[in-house]
Every structure is written in C-alpha cells, then in structure tokens.
C-alpha positions in Angstrom: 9.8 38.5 -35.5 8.5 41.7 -36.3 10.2 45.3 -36.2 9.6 46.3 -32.3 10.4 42.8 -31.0 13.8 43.0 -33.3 14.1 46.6 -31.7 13.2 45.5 -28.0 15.8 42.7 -28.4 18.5 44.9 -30.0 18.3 47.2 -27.3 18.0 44.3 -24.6 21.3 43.3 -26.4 22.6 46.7 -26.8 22.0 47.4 -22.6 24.2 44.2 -21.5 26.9 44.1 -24.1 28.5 47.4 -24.3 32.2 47.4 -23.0 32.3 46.5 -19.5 36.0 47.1 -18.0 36.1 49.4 -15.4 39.3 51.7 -14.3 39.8 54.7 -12.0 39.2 57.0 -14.6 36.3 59.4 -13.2 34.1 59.4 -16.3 35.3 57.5 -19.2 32.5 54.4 -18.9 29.9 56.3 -18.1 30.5 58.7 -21.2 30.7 55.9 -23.7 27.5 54.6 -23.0 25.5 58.3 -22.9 25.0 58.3 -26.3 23.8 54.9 -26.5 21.8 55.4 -23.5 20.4 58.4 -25.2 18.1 56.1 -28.1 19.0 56.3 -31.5 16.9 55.0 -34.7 18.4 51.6 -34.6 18.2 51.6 -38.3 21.4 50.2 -39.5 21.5 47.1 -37.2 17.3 47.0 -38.0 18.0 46.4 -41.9 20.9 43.6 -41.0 18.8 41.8 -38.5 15.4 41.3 -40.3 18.0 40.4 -43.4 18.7 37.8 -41.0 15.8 37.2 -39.3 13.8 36.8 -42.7 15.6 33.8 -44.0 17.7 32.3 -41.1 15.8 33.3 -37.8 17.5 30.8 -35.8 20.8 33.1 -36.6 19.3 36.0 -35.4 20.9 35.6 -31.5 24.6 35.5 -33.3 24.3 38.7 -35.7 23.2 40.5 -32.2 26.7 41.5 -32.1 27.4 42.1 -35.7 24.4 44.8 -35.3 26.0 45.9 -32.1 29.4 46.3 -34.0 27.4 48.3 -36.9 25.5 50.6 -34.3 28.9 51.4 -32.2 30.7 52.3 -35.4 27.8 54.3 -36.2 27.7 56.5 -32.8 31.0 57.2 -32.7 30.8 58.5 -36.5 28.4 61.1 -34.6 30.2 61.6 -31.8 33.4 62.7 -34.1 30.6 64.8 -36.2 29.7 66.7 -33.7 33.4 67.7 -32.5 34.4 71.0 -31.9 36.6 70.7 -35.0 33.8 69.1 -37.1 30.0 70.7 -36.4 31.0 71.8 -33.1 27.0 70.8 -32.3 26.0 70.7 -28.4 22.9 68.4 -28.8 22.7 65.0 -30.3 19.7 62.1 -29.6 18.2 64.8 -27.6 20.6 65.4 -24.4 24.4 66.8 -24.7 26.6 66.1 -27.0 29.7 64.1 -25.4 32.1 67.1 -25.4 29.9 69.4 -24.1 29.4 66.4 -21.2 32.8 65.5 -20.6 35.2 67.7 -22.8 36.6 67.2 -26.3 39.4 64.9 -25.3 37.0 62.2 -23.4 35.1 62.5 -26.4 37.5 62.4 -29.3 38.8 59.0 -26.9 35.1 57.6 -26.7 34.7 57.9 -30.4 38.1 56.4 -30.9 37.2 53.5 -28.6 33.9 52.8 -30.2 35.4 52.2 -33.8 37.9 50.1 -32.4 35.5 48.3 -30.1 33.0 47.3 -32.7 35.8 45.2 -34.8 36.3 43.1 -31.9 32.6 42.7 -31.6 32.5 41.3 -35.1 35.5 38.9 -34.4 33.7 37.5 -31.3 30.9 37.2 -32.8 29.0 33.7 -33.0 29.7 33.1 -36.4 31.9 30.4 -39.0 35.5 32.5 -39.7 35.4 32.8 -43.1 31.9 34.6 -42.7 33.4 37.1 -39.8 36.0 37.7 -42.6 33.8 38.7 -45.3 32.1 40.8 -42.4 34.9 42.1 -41.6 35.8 43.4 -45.3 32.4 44.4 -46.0 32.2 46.7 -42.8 36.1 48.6 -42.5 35.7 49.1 -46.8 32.7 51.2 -46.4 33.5 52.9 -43.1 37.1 54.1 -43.9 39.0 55.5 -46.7 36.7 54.3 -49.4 33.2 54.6 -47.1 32.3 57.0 -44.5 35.3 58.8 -43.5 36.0 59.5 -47.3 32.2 60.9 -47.2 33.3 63.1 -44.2 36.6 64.4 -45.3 34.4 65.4 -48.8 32.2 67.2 -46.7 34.4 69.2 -44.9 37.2 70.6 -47.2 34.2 72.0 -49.6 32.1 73.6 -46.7 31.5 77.1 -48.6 32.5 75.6 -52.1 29.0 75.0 -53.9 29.0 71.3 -55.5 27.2 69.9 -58.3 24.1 67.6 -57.8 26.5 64.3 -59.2 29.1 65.6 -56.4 27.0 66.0 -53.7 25.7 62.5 -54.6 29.1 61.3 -54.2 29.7 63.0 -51.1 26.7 61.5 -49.1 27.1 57.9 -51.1 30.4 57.8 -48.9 29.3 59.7 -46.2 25.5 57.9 -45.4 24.9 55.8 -47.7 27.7 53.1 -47.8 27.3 52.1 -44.4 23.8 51.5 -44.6 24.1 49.5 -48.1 27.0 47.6 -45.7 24.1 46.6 -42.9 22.2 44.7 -45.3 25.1 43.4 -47.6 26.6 42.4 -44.1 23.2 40.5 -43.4 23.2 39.0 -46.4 26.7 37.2 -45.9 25.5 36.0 -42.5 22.5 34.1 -44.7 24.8 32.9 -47.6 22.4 34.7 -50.2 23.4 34.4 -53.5 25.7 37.0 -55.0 23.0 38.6 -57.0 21.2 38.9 -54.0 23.7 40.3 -52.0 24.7 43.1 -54.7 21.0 43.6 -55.3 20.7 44.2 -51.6 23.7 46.6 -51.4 22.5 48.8 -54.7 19.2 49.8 -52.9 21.3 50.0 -49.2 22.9 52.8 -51.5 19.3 54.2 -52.3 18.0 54.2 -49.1 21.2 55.6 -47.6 20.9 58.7 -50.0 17.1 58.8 -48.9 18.3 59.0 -45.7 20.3 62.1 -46.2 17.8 63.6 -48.6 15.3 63.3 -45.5 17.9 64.6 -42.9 18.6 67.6 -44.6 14.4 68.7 -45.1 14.4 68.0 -41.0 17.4 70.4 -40.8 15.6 73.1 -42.8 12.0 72.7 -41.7 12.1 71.6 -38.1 13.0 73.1 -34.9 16.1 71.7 -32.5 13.5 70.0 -29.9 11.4 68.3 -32.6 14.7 66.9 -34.1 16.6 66.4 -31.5 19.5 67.9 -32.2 20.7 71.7 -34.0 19.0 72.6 -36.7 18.5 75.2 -39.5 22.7 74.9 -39.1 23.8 73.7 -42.5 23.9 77.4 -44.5 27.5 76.4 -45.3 26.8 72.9 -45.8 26.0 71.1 -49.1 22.8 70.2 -48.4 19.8 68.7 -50.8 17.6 71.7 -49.7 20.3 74.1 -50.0 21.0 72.7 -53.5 17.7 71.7 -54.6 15.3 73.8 -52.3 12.9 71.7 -49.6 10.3 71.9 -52.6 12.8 70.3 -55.3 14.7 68.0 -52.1 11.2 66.7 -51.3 10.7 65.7 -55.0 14.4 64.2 -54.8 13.3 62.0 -51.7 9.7 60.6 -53.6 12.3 59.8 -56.6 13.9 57.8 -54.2 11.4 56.3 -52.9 9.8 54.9 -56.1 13.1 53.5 -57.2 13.4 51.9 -53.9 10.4 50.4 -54.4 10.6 49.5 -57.5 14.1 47.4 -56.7 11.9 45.3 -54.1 10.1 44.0 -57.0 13.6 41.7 -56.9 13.7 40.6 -53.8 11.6 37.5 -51.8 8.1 38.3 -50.4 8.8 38.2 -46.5 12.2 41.4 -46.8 10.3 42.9 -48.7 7.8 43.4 -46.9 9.7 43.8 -43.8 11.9 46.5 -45.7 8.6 47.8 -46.7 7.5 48.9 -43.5 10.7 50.5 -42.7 10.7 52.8 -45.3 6.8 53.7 -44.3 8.0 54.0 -41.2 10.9 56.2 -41.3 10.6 58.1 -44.3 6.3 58.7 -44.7 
C-alpha cells in the first residue's frame, strides 16, 4: 500500500474503534473524540504501519490497533500539553483545545483515559502474546519516566533557565523523539526483524524525532496561529532550537538532520526506504 491508502485506512480504523461505552455523563464521549476528530499528522502510527506493511502486508489489519494505541497515547500527550498548568494553549489541530471545550477537569480525565485506553488496545490487539509483550515494553518505556513524560517534566522545571545545545537534545530526545523511535521499533517487533534491524530502526526514529522538534520550533517562530494550527510565536520562555540556535542556525540544525537521516537509510531494505523516503519529503521539505 502506499502512504494515503495507509492513511485512508488508519483513519477508517481510527473513526470505528475509538472507545464506545456510553454513560449519562453530558459531554465526556463526545470530548474524547474532538481531538481525534479534529485530524492530526498521523505520523507515528504512519512509520509503524508501512514498517509493517513493507515486509508483512498481510499483518497490516492486526497492527491497526497497535497504531491506534500509539496515536491515542500521542493525543492525550497534547491534550495534557496544552493544560492550563502546562501551555495553557486554546487551539490545537485547528479548533479548541479540550479545556477551553469542556473545562480543565473533563480534559485532564480525557487525557487520563486515553493513556490508559491505548494499553488495552495493545493487549487486544490481533497479535501472538509474547509479541504484545515486547509491544507493551517498548511503548510504556518510552512514554513514561524514562520517555516522554521525563521529556515533559525537563521542559517545564527549566522554562526561563537557558540550556546547553547537548541538554536541549536530551530534553526533546525524551520529550519527541522516543516515542517516534518507539513507532518504528514497535513495527519492527510486529515483523520479527532482526535485532540489528530493529536498533537500526529505533537510532534514526531518534533522528527523525529530534527533526521533528527542530521543524516544530521554525513553525512556532515563523508562522502565524491559522497557518499552524495552533498558538504560535509562544515559546519566548521555552527552550526552543530557534531560540537557541536562531531560525537561520535551527534550519541548518534540521538539513544536518536530514542528511544523517538519509544517510542511515543506506542500512535499511529498498522498499522502507523508500517508503520512509517519502515521508520525510513529505513532512519536512
């Protein structure tokens, strides 16, 4: 399959297998699904499923849900972001963000639901035990205390403290780039790649993560709120690449990246790399 029929069926997926139970609760169900409802890149699940879809296409149906999982743990990350206590941001995917919507509680409870949520979606996934295990460990040891939520605690406390260039590197390694790295480890495990494979794919998920980041912060500082999508020109007190490096010396940091990227695909086989090819033309040209 190519990208936009892996997209068209993600989202298909996405649309019909979101939690389903119902209570009196006024607003609950409806506010988990805005920000899904709202679009998204996609790219997390995008890497795991052409992982997948490149060497084991006929297992592409039964990683639907691992890429579900991966996506859900990813919106709620943004949903938390953009908390009053956090970024206190009112637009996120281009419509409000869910406490301006529904209140910081509903919100806070939504996120909380959605990291929850997408563990059981890995566990009832279509899949051989021992490889929803390694899943499993893969996906919580990049997204907690060691991953993402380390990443976000970094960020915070030194809001206003200047880092170096190694720290900041640190900071969005945890923050971005571990649980991108994860997606394609994760899709590796579903296709039993060999070890060197799977590390090889996980060292340039780390790259691309960081190019991710690099990107994000030249789109805070050069474009406007409605061309991104969400507030922008907001990260004076952040530590930022452009605030660090400038958008001249960020946009030399995200070519760097790019050519390294590159130059790992050189160890991959033909048909990911081209398919990771076009994703990085795609997202970051």
């Amino acid at each position: 399959m190519n990208n936009k029929t892996l997209l068209d069926d993600f989202e298909a997926y996405l649309n019909t297998n979101l939690p389903t139970v119902k209570s009196f609760h006024p607003h609950f169900h409806k506010a988990q699904k805005q920000m899904f409802q709202a679009g998204g890149k996609r790219f997390r699940p995008l890497l795991l499923l052409n992982v997948v879809d490149s060497y084991e296409p006929q297992l592409v149906q039964s990683s639907q849900r691992v890429a579900l999982a991966i996506e859900m743990l990813h919106t709620y990350s943004l949903i938390h972001d953009d908390l009053p206590t956090f970024d206190d941001a009112p637009m996120r995917r281009g419509c409000e963000t869910l406490h301006e919507s529904y209140g910081e509680v509903t919100a806070t409870l939504v996120g909380d639901a959605l990291n929850t949520d997408s563990f059981y979606m890995l566990a009832t996934a279509a899949l051989r035990d021992d490889v929803k295990i390694a899943l499993i460990k893969t996906f919580s040891r990049n997204s907690g205390g060691d991953g993402m939520v380390l990443g976000q605690a970094i960020d915070c406390f030194f809001e206003d403290k200047k880092l170096t260039i190694d720290e900041l590197t640190f900071l969005h390694i945890h923050k971005t780039a571990k649980l991108i790295a994860a997606s394609l480890k994760m899709g590796a495990i579903i296709v039993n790649l060999p070890k060197e494979k799977e590390n090889l794919l996980y060292e340039i998920g780390l790259k691309i993560g960081l190019l991710f980041q690099v990107q994000d912060d030249i789109i805070d500082a050069t474009q406007t709120t409605q061309e991104a999508g969400k507030p922008t020109s907001n990260d004076n007190a952040k530590n930022s690449f452009t605030n660090l490096l400038g958008v001249e010396g960020a946009n030399k940091e995200k070519q760097r990246l790019i050519d390294e990227v590159y130059k790992d695909f050189a160890g991959l086989d033909d048909d990911l790399k081209d398919r990771l090819t076009i994703m990085i033309e795609k997202y970051f040209n």
